[in-house]
N, C-alpha and C positions, 0 to 999 in steps of 0.2 A: 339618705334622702328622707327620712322618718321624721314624723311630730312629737317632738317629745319634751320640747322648753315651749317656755311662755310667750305667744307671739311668736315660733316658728310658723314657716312654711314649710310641708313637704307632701309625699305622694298620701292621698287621700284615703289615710287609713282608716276615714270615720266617715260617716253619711250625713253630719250636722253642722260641722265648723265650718267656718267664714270658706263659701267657696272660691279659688282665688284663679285656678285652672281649669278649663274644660274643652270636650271636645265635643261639638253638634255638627249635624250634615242641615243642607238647608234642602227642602222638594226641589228647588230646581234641579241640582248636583244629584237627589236619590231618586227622584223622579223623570227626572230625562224634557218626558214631553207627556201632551195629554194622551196621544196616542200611545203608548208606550204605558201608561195609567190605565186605558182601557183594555190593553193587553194583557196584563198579566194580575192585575186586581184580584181575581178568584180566584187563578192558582197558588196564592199567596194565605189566601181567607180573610180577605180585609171583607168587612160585612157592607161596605158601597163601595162606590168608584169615587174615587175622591177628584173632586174639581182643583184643578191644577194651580188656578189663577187665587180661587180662594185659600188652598194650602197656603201658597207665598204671601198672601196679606197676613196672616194668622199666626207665622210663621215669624213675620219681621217682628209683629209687635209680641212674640215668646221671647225673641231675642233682642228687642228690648227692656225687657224685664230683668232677663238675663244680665246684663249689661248694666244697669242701675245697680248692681252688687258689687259694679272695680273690675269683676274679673277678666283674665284671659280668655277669649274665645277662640278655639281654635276651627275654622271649618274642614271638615274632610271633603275630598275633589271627588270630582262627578266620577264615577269607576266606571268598565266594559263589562266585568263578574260578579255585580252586586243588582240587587233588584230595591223595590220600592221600598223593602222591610230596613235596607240601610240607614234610611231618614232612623234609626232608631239604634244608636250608636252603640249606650250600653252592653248590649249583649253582646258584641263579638270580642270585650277585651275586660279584665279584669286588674285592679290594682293592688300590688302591693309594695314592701318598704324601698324597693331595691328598683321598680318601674313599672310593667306591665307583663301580665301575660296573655297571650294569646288563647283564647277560648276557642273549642269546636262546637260547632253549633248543633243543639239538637232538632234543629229545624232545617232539612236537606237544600232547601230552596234559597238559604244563608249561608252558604256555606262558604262562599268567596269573602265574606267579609273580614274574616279574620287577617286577611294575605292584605287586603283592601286597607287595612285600618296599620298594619305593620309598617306600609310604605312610605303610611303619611307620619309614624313615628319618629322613623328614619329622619325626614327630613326637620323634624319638631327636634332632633335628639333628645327623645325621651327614649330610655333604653326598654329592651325587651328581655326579661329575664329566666323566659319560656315559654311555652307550649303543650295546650292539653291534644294527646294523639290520642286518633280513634284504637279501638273505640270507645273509648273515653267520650262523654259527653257535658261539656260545659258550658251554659251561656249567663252573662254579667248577670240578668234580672235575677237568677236564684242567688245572689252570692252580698252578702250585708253586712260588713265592717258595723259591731257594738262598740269598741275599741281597739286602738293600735293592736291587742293584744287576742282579739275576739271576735273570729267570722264568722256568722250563721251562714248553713247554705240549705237551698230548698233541693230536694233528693223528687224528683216528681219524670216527666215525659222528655223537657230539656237539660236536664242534667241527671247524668245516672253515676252508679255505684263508682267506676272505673276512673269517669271523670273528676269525682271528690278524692279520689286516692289519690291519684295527679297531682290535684291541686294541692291537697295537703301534705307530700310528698316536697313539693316546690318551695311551698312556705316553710318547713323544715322548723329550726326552731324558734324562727322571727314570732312564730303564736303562744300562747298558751294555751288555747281551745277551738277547734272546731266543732262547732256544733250540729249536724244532721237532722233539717227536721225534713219528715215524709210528708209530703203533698198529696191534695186527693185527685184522685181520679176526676173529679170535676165534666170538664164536657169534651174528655178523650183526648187523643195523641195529636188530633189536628188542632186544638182551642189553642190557645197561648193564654198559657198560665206561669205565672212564675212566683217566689217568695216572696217577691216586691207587690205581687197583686195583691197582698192581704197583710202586708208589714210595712212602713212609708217611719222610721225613724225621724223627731223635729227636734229631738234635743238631744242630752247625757240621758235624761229622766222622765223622755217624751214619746211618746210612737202614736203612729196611728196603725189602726187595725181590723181588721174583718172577721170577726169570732168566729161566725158560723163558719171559716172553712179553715179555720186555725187548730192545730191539735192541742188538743188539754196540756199533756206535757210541755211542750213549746210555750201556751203561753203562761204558764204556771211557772217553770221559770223565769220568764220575760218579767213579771210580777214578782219574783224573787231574789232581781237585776235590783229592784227599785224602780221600775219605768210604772209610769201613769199611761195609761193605756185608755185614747179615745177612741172609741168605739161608731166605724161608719156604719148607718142603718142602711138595713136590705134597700132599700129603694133606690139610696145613691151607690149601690156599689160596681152595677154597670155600666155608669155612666163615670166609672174611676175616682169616685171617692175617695179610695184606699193608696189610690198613685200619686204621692207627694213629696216634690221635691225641697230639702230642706237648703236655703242659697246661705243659713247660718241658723245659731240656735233660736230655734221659736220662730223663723223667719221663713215664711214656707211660700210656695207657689203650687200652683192644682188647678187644672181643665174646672171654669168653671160650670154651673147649671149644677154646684151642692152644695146647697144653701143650709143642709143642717148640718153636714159635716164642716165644712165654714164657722157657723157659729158653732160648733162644740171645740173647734183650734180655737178661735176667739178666747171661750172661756177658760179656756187654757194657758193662756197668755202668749198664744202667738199672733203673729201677724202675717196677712195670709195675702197674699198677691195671683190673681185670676187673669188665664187667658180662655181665648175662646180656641178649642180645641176639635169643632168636629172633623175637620178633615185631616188634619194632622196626628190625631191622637184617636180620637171615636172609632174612625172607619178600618183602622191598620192597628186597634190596640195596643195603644202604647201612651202613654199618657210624659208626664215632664221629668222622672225616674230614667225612663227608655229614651226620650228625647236627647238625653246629655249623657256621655261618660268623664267624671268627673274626676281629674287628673291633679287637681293640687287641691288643701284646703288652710286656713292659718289657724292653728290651734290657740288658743287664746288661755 
């Protein structure tokens, strides 16, 4: 099921090419209702209570955008053991040549999702080709396909040592590198930090990036990849600067309200498509990365 001729489709062992399969949950299905929103919003650390009615407008028109690119949308059904964090698909499942594996989540309050997201494979017949067991700890957002042949994963509070053994255990010798980079401590075991927070790949030769919490090593080779590296300013990077989703090369989508990080993709030569993000993405941390798990791409 691998990309490897010109104009193939297959399982999405790149973060850039033409996306052609994916899987999103919509708020109604991960959110239930508004009450069910004001339930469990803190337990979770979303930083507001996200209005119900405004998610699903914000929501149609992400998946509109999404949709302007041909692809497959798959949605996942509304679960009983999944909570609000599910609208954020990425992380419970990861891809590689053969189908998907199953992530465990470093985040205890996610932890049905993985079962959640298997059922809906089942019936997609996209195979599953394992399973990271505790305690192992693995979720999508640290884990960044560079090529078919080259996964970065973030080693931080959601994925730990045990979990990369796993994984790289699984991939066997479909890789030629995994590469480990250590994430910082940042704002502790409860924040939701992942690889993807400070890494958003847009092309073969493109990324975007958050220096200040990137390691020297990491991005020193990233720079000896050949990747041009733009650079989001401190101001836009809590408002997800650095979370961007690539729908093909140079062709990107990002929560708008960053306007310089926008024009430096611009000058870049991408082309950059904005939704309005605050209750879907702002309040629950998760921006258009975590919004989609991205199951097929066409290598060109």
């Amino acid at each position: 099921m691998g990309v490897r001729s010109g104009g193939a489709v297959g399982m999405a062992l790149s973060e850039v090419d033409r996306l052609t399969r994916l899987v999103v949950k919509h708020p109604k299905d991960a959110f239930g209702s508004q009450d069910t929103v004001n339930q469990e919003w803190q337990a979770l650390g979303f930083t507001g209570v996200p209005d119900l009615s405004r998610a699903v407008a914000e929501y149609e028109r992400f998946l509109e955008l999404l949709g302007q690119s041909g692809a497959e949308i798959l949605p996942l059904p509304a679960a009983g053991n999944v909570g609000l964090d599910s609208i954020y698909p990425r992380d419970a499942s990861v891809v590689c040549d053969r189908g998907v594996i199953l992530c465990a989540m470093g985040k205890a309050l996610r932890a049905g999702e993985p079962a959640a997201q298997e059922a809906a494979f089942a019936r997609w017949n996209i195979p599953v080709v394992g399973r990271i067991e505790p305690p192992g700890r693995l979720e999508g957002g640290d884990v960044v396909w560079l090529d078919d042949r080259t996964v970065v994963v973030g080693r931080g509070y959601r994925t730990n040592d045990e979990g990369i053994r796993q994984f790289r255990a699984l991939l066997g010798h479909t890789i030629d590198e995994l590469v480990v980079v250590p994430l910082p401590h940042w704002r502790g075991p409860g924040d939701v930090f992942h690889l993807m927070s400070i890494l958003s790949p847009i092309d073969h030769d493109l990324a975007l990036v958050y220096s200040p919490l990137m390691p020297v090593g990491f991005r020193e080779w990233l720079l000896a990849r050949g990747l041009e590296l733009v650079e989001v300013p401190d101001e836009e990077f809590e408002s997800m600067g650095a979370n961007v989703l690539a729908l093909a090369p140079r062709r990107a989508l990002m929560v708008e309200g960053n306007p310089t990080t926008r024009a430096r993709l611009e000058r870049a030569g991408a082309e950059v498509l904005e939704y309005s993000g605050r209750e879907i993405s702002l309040k629950g941390g998760g921006g258009p990365t975590c919004l989609t798990r991205p199951i097929a791409r066409q290598h060109s």
